[in-house]
C-alpha positions, 0 to 999 in steps of 0.5 A, a space after each residue: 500500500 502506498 505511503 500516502 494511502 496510509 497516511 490518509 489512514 492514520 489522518 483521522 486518528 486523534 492519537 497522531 496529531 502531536 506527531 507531525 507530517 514526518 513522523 506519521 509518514 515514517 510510521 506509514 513504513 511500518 503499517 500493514 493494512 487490511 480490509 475486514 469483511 463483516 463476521 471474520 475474526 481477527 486474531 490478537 493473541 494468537 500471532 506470531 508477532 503481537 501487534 497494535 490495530 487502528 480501526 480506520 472503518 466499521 466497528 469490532 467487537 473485543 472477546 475472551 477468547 476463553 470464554 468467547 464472551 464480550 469485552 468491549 467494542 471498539 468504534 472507528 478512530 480507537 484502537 484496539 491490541 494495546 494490552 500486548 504492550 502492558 500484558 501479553 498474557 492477558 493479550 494472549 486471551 483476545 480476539 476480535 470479530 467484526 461487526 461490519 466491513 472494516 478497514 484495519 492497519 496494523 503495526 507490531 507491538 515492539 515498533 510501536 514501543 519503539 516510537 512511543 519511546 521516542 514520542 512522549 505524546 504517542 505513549 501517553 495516548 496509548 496509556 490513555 486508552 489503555 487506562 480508559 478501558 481498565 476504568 470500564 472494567 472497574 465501572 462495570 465491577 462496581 455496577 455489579 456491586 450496586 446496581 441491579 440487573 435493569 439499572 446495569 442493562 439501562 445505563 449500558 444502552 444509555 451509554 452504547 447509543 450515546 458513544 456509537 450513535 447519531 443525534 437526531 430530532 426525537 432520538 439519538 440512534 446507533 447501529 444495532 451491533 450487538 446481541 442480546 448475550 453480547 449486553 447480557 456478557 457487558 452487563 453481568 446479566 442474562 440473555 432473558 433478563 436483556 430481552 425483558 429489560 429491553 422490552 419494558 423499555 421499549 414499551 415504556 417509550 424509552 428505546 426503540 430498535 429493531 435488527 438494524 438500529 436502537 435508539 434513545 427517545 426523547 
């Protein structure tokens, strides 16, 4: 792939604007890019090289690969198999999956510590992110604690349809990427609990979804 097609890649990226021109363009060097059809998996943990991804289109989805259960999903502009820089073990046990056509460049892990070494301005973004996700997690330990199962269920659609969605007249809407074990798995809850809570809030008038989109009413 071209330098300046990768380039373009990286462009959109929050996480590379401190850089400057010359720097991205070394780093498009080291890039490999590939297109992600809907549904294929894309191996973390089980690669010979460890590498860091950067979602330039579409949206995946982060599993265990243990207990194939979600951890998180990943929208376009993040990133995603930056825990092989802090935990390889840990890292050893992701995979991610597509959710719609993508369009992923990747870089293997000890050339990113590499730059994130020379660019102070990298390495914190990519501790950012890092840190942004162990704070989910420990949320979503603490919802456990505190909150009851519609309230953990409530506030995760809350939060899916905020961060994915579009804002609209009456609504606020988002592609409908998960299924009901997907929130069951985010939420600590079961797929029977998702399908109830889902329904009483859509016949309350607080959402409303179908196979493609859910929304927020206002």
């Amino acid at each position: 792939m071209k330098t300046l097609t990768k380039y373009w890649f990286l462009e959109g990226f929050s996480l590379f604007r401190k850089l400057g021109m010359p720097t991205m363009m070394k780093m498009c060097e080291l890039l490999e890019m590939e297109h992600i059809d809907k549904g294929k998996i894309i191996e973390i943990g089980n690669r010979d090289k460890k590498s860091i991804f950067f979602l330039k289109k579409g949206a995946v989805k982060i599993l265990n690969s243990t207990r194939d259960t979600a951890k998180y999903i990943v929208k376009k502009g993040n990133i995603f198999g930056e825990l092989s820089l802090y935990d390889e073990e840990a890292a050893a046990e992701e995979k991610a999956i597509a959710l719609e056509d993508s369009i992923i460049c990747y870089i293997e892990s000890d050339m990113m510590e590499s730059l994130m070494e020379k660019h102070k301005s990298l390495k914190n973004g990519v501790f950012k992110v890092y840190g942004l996700r162990i704070k989910k997690l420990e949320r979503r330990l603490e919802d456990l604690l505190y909150k009851d199962s519609k309230t953990r269920i409530t506030d995760f659609i809350h939060s899916y349809v905020k961060e994915f969605g579009e804002d609209k007249t009456d609504r606020i809407e988002a592609k409908n990427l998960l299924s009901h074990k997907d929130i069951a798995n985010l939420t600590n809850t079961s797929r029977q609990t998702v399908n109830n809570v889902l329904s009483g809030l859509r016949k309350e008038k607080h959402i409303d979804y179908n196979t493609r989109e859910i929304a927020i009413l206002k």
